[in-house]
C-alpha positions, 0 to 999 in steps of 0.5 A: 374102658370107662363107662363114666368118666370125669372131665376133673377127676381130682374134684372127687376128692371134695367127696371126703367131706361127706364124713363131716356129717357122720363125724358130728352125729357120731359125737353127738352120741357121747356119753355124759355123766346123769344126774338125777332130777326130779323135773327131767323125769317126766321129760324123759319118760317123754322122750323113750315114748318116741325114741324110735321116730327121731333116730329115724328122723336123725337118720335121714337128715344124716343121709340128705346132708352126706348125699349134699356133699356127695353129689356136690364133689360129683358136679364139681369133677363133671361127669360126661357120659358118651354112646361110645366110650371110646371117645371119652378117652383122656377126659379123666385125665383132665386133658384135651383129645387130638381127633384125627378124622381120615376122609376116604376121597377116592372115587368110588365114594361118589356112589350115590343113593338118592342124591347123596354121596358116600362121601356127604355121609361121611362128612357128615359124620366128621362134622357130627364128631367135631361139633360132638367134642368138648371146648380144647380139642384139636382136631386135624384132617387127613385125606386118604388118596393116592398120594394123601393129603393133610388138609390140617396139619397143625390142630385146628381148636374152632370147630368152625374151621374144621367144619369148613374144610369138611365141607369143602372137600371133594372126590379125588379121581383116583383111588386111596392108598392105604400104606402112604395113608398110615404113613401120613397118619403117623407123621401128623400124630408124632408132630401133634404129641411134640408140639401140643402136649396138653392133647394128652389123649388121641382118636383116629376116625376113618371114614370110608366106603371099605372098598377092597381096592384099599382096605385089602392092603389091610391084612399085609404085615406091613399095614398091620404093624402101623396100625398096631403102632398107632393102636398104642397112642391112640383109638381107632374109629372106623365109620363105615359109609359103604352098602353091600351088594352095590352094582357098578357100570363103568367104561373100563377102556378105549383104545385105538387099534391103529397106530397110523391115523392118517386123512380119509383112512377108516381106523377102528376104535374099541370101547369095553364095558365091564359090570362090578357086582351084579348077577344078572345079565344087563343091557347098556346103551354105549354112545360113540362121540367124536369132537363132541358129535354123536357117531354112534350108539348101540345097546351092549350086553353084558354079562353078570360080572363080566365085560363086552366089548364094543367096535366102532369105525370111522374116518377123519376128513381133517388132519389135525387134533381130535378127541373119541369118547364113549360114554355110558347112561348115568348110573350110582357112579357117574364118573367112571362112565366115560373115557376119552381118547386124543386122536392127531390125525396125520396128512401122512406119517412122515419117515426118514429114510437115511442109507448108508449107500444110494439104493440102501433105503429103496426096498424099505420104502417101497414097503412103507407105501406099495400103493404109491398113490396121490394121497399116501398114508406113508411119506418116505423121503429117502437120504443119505447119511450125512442128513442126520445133522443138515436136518430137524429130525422131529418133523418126522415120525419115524427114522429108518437106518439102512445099513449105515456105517458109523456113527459120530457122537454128535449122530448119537446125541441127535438120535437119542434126543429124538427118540426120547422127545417121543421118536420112532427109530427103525434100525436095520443092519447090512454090510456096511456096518461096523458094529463097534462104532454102533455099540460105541455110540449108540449102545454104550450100557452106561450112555445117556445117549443108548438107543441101541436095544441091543449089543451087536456082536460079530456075525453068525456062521455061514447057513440058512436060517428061518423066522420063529415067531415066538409063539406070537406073543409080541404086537408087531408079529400078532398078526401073522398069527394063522397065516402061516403062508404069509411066508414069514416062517420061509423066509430065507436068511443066509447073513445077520448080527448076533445080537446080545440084551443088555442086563439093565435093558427093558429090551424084548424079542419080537422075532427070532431065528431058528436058531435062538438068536434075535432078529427083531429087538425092541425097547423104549426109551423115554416118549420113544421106541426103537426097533432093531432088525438085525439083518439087511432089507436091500439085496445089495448086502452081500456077504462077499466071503463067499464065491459067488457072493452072497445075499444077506437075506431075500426079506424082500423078496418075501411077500410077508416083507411089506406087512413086517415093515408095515408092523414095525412102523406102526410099533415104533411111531405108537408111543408118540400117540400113546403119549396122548393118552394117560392116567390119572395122576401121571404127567402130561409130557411133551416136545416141541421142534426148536428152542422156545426158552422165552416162551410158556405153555398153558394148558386147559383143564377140563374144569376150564382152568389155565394154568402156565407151564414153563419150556425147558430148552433141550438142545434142539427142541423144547420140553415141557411136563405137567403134573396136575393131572388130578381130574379126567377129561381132555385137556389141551396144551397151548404154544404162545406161538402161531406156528405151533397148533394146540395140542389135546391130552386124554386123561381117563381113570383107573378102572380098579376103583369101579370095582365096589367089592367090599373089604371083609370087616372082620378081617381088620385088625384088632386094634379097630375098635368094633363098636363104631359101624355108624354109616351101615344105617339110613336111620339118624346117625347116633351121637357121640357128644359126651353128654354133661350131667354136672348142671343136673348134679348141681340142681339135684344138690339145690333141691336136697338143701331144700329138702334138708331145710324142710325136713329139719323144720318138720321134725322140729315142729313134730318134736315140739 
């Protein structure tokens, strides 16, 4: 590493001419044939007497002149001189350098300290490094988020420009990825060194807080062979702008623990709270907010590196579009202290009930709403098959299937299209079914149109069968869990389906038979879930190979028969409001009932922007999908249609970014270079300009002709 670089090395060799002075001196001293004289001779005896002072005297004359061209040959190749060599790399070449700066823009880099961010230091240190450079090099900048972004791709040569855009960037509220962050470092290196050849050197300047959410991807092999590829082009820089020991509150989730939201009906809403980095015990004030109106507020305590979680129930009055969020006090990381919920609220949830013959669909919708009541949570409306086609289906929020016979491809097209826009379909079986038409039609494997979660298969010997409840993993048998004498486990079934999972499906067993074999399948399919029972819920099903005949099952006859129809619908209808709320960075989906080809969406951000989203015409409905999800909050979707009420959509953060664990520095690779750790310090931040000593050779050289004139009139005086 060179500690003293020159801008214009090839400029030294002017130093050669410091051997002219030498060169004459030498000469001078040739020896010359004497002649004796008579007059010289008392000149001579002059001149032995002070022999010794005028070598001294010719000497240092000899020394100020070499040291004259010596240092002037310096000036000329202009020596620079930096606090970390590391950036004067390629100034002896006599080229220009390329600086990559790599802006970390993932949320937790909004942890203050005062009234500064993580990220203002860090751009404070980009733009200390870009007014730092030297006149020619060209600088790019790289946001490192999830996806990356090149905010300057092609070098940009006035720093003005490159310091505006420093300036104008901000938080991303989303984390970084690491891998696709090299992966874009690579592509803007490879592009530069084509198209900018005179940038013959290259520094990479990470600038981040270090946070183990990114930086551990760090030791993997595949983050290690592309930082050892860019080691081989250029020099890594890493600032770190992080502190130790930082402690983090955040609102980690929100969730709704019904799935049915109807008016007038209390639902329960739990909010967890989780504590990052601190080793005591603390209490947090949690506030509860519906429409922007407080509804609760409560003190949590948390435990030292742990999490608490906080319930809260409440009651709609009004159908329609609503929003819950819970929101802590203002702490260091103040975007990660709220989340949001979209809530619609139902009149009542509306199934379709289609059977296969009259009294088909009877028990089940009985089970759908006991109570019968003026205002009921549950409205089944009970027809025949032929309904599939007569009807929108997307008014509804679940379809019911009760041992209907076959299929049409036309009926399959419809229910996959229903299904997929964000549907629930509840299969249940009987002895009406003719299972080829269902695996034909609705569970072809290589169908676009499947909704079947299962391939049905011919039905199971002649016996008695019971429930297993799969040790209540799955949501829709949960709840059974210590009720044992619900009777879901003494169920009798005597006639079923088999049923077999499809290799390509996402298909899981909710419930099983003793034997093994499924008796409650689920899978979503796009915005939607379908649920398959694999036996009859009517008695009117009989297996007439017997004498007498016998029923399939007496399911509902059970009283665990209402709560599993109960469970089953709110699974089935959940994705719909699920769909409601996301992610940072994933898209808003939705559908709309009829063909809105012509017409456009606009949604609201909560910034206040609005932004046109086009409909695509999707047979019987309208889709939309929006993508720029890049801000949390609540958004809302608008229909250029009275008809049509706004939609609202949550989006929250991901809650791993609130964790500020820190990355191990000396787990990084090698190819960092370790001098730079300049963001560690509250102190001023140590300059990395080259400093130029050429003005000062120059004025050293003035000052030895000076001296050069002076001594050489002095010595002759002297002589004389």
């Amino acid at each position: 590493m060179q500690l003293l670089p020159f801008a214009n090395a090839a400029m030294l060799l002017w130093g050669l001419a410091a051997g002219l002075p030498i060169a004459i001196h030498l000469l001078s001293r040739r020896k010359y044939h004497e002649v004796a004289w008579a007059a010289m001779t008392f000149l001579l005896a002059a001149v032995r007497k002070n022999a010794r002072r005028i070598r001294i005297e010719q000497l240092i004359l000899l020394l100020v002149r070499v040291a004259i061209l010596l240092l002037l040959a310096a000036a000329l190749a202009d020596p620079v001189f930096s606090l970390f060599p590391s950036f004067n790399v390629g100034l002896g070449s006599g080229g220009r350098t390329h600086y990559v700066l790599v802006l970390d823009v993932s949320y937790s880099m909004d942890y203050r300290i005062g009234d500064k961010s993580r990220l203002d230091r860090a751009k404070e240190l980009a733009v200390q490094v870009v007014n730092d450079s030297r006149q020619g090099d060209g600088f790019t900048l790289v946001l490192s988020a999830d996806p990356p972004q090149t905010v300057i791709s092609d070098p940009a040569f006035d720093p003005r420009d490159v310091v505006e855009e420093i300036e104008a960037v901000k938080v991303r509220h989303g984390g970084a990825s690491l891998p696709l962050t090299l992966a874009e470092i690579e592509n803007t290196l490879q592009s530069v060194r084509r198209q900018h050849p005179r940038l013959t050197a290259a520094t990479i300047c990470f600038l981040t807080d270090l946070g183990r959410s990114t930086w551990d991807d760090a030791a993997g092999e595949d983050c290690r062979q592309r930082i050892g590829r860019l080691a081989e082009h250029a020099s890594l820089a890493l600032f770190d702008v992080g502190q130790d020991g930082a402690a983090n509150w955040a609102v980690t989730s929100l969730e709704l623990k019904e799935s049915l939201v109807t008016v007038g009906r209390s639902v329960t809403f739990e909010a967890e709270v989780q504590a990052f980095g601190t080793r005591e015990r603390t209490s947090q004030r949690i506030v509860f907010l519906v429409n922007d109106q407080q509804v609760r507020a409560e003190t949590v305590e948390i435990p030292a590196a742990g999490r608490s979680t906080v319930s809260i129930t409440h009651k709609f009055e009004s159908p329609g579009e609503h929003q819950v969020e819970a929101r802590l006090a203002d702490d260091s990381l103040p975007l990660d202290n709220r989340r949001w919920l979209s809530v619609p609220v139902r009149e009542a949830i509306e199934v379709l009930c289609i059977e296969g013959r009259e009294g088909a669909a009877r028990y089940l919708a009985y089970a759908l709403e006991p109570g019968r009541g003026s205002t009921p949570r549950v409205r089944p409306v009970i027809r025949l098959e032929n309904a599939l086609l007569e009807q929108s289906l997307h008014r509804f929020d679940c379809v019911a299937l009760c041992n209907v016979r076959r299929f049409t491809r036309e009926e399959a097209v419809v229910l996959s299209s229903y299904v997929r826009h964000g549907g629930g379909l509840l299969v249940t079986l009987g002895d009406q079914v003719q299972t080829d038409s269902y695996n034909q039609h609705l569970g072809g494997e290589a169908s676009s149109h499947r909704v079947l979660p299962a391939r049905l298969d011919q039905a199971a010997p002649a016996g008695t069968y019971t429930f297993a409840p799969q040790q209540y993993r799955h949501p829709i048998v949960a709840p059974f869990a210590g009720h044992e004498r619900s009777g879901l486990l003494t169920t009798p079934v005597w006639k079923y389906m088999r049923a077999e999972l499809l290799p390509s499906a996402a298909a899981r067993i909710a419930l099983a038979y003793n034997n093994g074999d499924p008796a409650i399948v689920e899978e979503s399919f796009g915005r939607g879930r379908v649920i398959l029972l694999t036996t009859a819920v009517s008695p009117d099903s009989l297996d007439r190979a017997t004498d007498p005949p016998t029923p399939w099952t007496a399911l509902t006859a059970w009283p665990s028969f209402p709560p599993l129809v109960q469970e089953m619908l709110s699974f089935a209808v959940r994705r719909r409001f699920e769909a409601r709320s996301v992610l940072v960075g994933e898209p808003l989906e939705g559908s709309l009932p009829g063909a809105h080809s012509l017409a456009a969406l606009t949604i609201r951000t909560p910034g206040g922007e609005a932004q046109r989203v086009p409909l695509q015409n999707a047979g019987d409905s309208s889709t939309w999908s929006f993508a720029g999800t890049a801000v949390s909050g609540m958004y809302t979707a608008d229909i250029d249609s009275a008809a049509q009420p706004s939609q609202r959509f949550a989006v929250n953060l991901r809650p791993r970014e609130s964790d500020l664990e820190r990355f191990d520095s000396e787990l990084l690779p090698g190819q960092f270079d370790p001098e730079f750790r300049l963001g560690k310090t509250d102190a001023g931040l140590p300059s990395t300009k080259p400093a130029q000593y050429f003005r000062y050779l120059l004025g050293l050289v003035l000052v030895l002709l000076l001296t050069e004139t002076t001594l050489a009139w002095y010595f002759g005086n002297a002589s004389a």
